[in-house]
N, C-alpha and C positions, 0 to 999 in steps of 0.2 A: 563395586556397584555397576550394573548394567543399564543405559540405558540407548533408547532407542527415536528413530525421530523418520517416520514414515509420508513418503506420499508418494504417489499412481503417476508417477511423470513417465514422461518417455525416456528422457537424457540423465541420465543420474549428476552430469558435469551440471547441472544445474543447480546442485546443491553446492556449488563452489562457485556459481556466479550468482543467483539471485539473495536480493541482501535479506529478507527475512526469514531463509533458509539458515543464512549462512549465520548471523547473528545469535537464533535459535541454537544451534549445533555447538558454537562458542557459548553459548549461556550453559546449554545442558556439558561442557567440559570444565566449568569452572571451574566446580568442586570435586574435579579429581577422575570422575566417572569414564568407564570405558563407552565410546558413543558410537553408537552404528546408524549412520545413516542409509536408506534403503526405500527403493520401490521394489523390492521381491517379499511377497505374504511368505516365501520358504524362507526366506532368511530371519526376520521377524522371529518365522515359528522356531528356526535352528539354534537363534543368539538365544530366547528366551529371555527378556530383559527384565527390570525389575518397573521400569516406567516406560510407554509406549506415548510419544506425542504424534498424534495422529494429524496430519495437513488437510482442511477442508471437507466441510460432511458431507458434501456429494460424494465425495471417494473414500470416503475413511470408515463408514457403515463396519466392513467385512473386517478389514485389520480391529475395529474396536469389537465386535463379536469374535476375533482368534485372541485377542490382547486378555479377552476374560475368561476362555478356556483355555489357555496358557499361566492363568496367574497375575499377567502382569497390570500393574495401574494404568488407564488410559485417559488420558489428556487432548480434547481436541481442540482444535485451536485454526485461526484463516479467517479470512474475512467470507461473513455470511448475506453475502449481495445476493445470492439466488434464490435465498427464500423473502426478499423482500418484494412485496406487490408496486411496486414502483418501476421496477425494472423488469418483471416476469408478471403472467396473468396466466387461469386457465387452467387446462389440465399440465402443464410445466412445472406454472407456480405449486400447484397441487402434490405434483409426484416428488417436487424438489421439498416441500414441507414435509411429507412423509420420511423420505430419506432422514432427514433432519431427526424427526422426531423418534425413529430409531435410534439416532445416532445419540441422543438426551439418555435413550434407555439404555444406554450398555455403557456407555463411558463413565466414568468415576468423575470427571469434571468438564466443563465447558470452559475455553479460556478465550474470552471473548475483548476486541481491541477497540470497537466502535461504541456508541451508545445506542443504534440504531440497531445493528444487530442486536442488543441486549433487548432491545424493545420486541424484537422481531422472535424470538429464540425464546421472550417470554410469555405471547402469542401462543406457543407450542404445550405451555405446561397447565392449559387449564385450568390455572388456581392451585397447584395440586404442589404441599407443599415442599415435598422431600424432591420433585424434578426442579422447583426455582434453586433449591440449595445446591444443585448441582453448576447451575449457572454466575460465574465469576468473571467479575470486568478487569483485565488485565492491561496495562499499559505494554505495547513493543515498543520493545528496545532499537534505539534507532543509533547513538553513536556517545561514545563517553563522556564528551563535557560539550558546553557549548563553547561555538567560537566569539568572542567578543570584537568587532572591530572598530578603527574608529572611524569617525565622522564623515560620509561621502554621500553630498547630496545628488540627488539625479541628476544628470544634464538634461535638458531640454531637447527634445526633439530625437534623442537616442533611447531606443530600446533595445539592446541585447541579450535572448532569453533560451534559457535552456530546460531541454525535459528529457527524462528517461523513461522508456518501455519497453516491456518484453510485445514484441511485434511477430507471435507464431499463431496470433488469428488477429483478421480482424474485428470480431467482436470486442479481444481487449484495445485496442489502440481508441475501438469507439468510446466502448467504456473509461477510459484513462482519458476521454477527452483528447487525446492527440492531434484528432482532425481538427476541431475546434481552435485549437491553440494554434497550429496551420491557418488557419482563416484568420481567426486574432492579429495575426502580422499582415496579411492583405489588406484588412479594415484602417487598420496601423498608418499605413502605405498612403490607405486614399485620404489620410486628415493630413500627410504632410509627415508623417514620424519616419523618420528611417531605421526600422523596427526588423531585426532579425531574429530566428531560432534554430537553431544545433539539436538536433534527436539523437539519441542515440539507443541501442538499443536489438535485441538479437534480429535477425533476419525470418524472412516467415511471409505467408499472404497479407500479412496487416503491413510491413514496409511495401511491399508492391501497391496495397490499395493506397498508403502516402503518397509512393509515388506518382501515382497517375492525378491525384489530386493538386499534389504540386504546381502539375505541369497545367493540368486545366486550367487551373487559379495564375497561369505565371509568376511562378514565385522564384524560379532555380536558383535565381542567384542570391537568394536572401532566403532561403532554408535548405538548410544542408541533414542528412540523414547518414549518419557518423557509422552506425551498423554497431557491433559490439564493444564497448569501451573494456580496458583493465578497471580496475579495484583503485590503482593507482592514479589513474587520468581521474577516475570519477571525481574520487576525495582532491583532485588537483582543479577540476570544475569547480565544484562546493565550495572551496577554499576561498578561489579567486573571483568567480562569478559573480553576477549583479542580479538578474531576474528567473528563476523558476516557475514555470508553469505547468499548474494541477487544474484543470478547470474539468474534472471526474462528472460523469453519469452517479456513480458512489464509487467509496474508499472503504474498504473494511478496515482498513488503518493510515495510508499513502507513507509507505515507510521511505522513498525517495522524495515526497517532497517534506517529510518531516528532518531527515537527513540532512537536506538544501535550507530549510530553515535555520536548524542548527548550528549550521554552518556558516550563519549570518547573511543569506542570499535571501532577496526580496520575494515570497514565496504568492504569487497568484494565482488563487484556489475558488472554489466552485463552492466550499463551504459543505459537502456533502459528506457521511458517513463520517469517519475517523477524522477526516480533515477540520471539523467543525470542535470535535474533540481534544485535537492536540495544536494546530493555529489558529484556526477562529479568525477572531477580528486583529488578531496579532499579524495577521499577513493583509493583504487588499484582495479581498470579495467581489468575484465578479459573477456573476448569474450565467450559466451557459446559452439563455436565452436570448440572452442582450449578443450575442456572437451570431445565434439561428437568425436575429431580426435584421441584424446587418446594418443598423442604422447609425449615419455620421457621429448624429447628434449624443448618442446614450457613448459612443464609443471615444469623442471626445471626453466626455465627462469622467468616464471613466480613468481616461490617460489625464487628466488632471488632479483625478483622486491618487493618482500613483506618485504623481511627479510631489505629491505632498507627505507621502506616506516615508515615516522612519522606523526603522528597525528596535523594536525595544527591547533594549538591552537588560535592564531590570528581569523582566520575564524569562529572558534568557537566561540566565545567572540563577532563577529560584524556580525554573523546572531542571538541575538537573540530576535531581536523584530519583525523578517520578518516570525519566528516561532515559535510563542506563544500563549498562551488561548486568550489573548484581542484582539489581530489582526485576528484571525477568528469570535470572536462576534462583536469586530467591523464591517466585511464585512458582517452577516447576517443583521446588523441594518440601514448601508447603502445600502444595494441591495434590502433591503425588506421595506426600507420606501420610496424609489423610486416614 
């Protein structure tokens, strides 16, 4: 069996560093499958596969229109932040829902990680019953068990916090909340916390627009921007680390701060998109607003809701077959032999 796992990047190395790629790729090899990963529509057309997962509907439109004159089942899947009117208005929002709603008519399934997307994606079907059947909410696969540790309560007045992003615009570092989480540690600062953040994350105009931010804010010696980590440092951060920050515009799933969760790192999230779905209140909630207002007082409170907050380990222990390698090759097997 052939199968196939497409998307429009530039770098094809990308699909051996970004983790919902590479997760993806290892799901669709579990069971045996020869797997080609690829941004060329020739190659696609050459390999002929028998299941095509297609990355993201703004780009995946044309591979899912060759994926059905080819034969093969098409599966699209990514987080659908661009057709939400929350982040997009207008004629954008407009052309970006059309794309979309192409993309509903040619693909054989929607595999959708948010509930917000779901919301959004069924917006697009009119009531109409045979495009909702097309639409399926899939959990990603984020890492094979979770990590249980034991007992370590904050210290006082220390914040140590880490976050990863891909930084080749800066539209996503806004979106990922980065800046945000930047200013989080300055606010930090002025109540008194001696509050640091480690980024890491590829290189691109979104690190240069960090950096200048940094430096405005004087932060240098207390946020460091690491540039691209291995596979092995990451899971060696997760492991050991204490605080994670997601504080997202939206998440179509936030597969690094669900990773960092998993891994028993204190996860501080925005609550938005996928993050609401898969940490929730299981992590500490912080509103992006309360960062834009800048104020002592909400930001105090906050750093006392954290310095109370523990890890539940319970939860961790009984999500983790709704977040694992099998249960996302298992949805590519049943959605794609449909």
């Amino acid at each position: 069996m052939k199968y196939c796992l497409y998307s429009s990047i530039d770098d094809v190395n990308l699909f051996e560093r970004v983790g919902f790629y590479r997760d993806d790729i290892s799901a669709l090899r579990l069971n045996g499958a020869k797997v080609l990963a690829t941004n060329s529509l020739i190659q696609v057309f050459c390999f002929r596969p028998y299941i095509i997962v297609g990355y993201f509907y703004s780009k995946s439109l044309v591979v899912a229109i060759l994926g059905r004159l080819i034969g093969s089942r098409v599966l699209l899947t990514g987080g659908a932040d661009q057709i939400s009117p929350a982040l997009l208005q207008g004629y954008r929002l407009f052309n970006r829902r059309v794309i979309a709603f192409l993309c509903l008519l040619f693909a054989n399934k929607i595999l959708l990680s948010c509930s917000d997307d779901l919301v959004n994606f069924k917006k697009l079907c009119f009531g109409i019953f045979w495009l909702e059947d097309k639409i399926v909410f899939v959990n990603h696969v984020v890492i094979p068990a979770p990590v249980i540790r034991p007992f370590n309560p904050h210290k006082s007045n220390q914040f140590s916090a880490f976050t990863l992003c891909w930084m080749g615009s800066i539209s996503n570092v806004k979106r990922k909340g980065v800046d945000r989480a930047i200013k989080l540690v300055g606010l930090l600062r002025q109540i008194g916390v001696d509050a640091t953040l480690d980024i890491a994350g590829s290189n691109g105009p979104g690190k240069r627009y960090l950096e200048d931010l940094i430096n405005k804010i004087n932060l240098n010696p207390y946020v460091k921007l690491l540039g691209p980590i291995s596979e092995e440092e990451k899971n060696k951060r997760f492991s050991s680390g204490h605080v994670y920050l997601q504080i997202s515009e939206h998440e179509g799933f936030g597969v690094a701060a669900a990773e960092a969760f998993f891994s028993g790192m204190v996860v501080i999230h925005s609550n938005r998109g996928g993050l609401s779905d898969v940490i929730g209140e299981n992590g500490v909630i912080l509103d992006p607003l309360v960062i834009d207002r800048g104020n002592t007082n909400e930001i105090n409170e906050f750093y006392l809701l954290y310095l109370d907050y523990r890890v539940n380990n319970d939860y961790l222990k009984n999500m983790i077959n709704d977040y694992s390698l099998k249960m996302r090759s298992d949805a590519f097997l049943k959605y794609g032999n449909v």
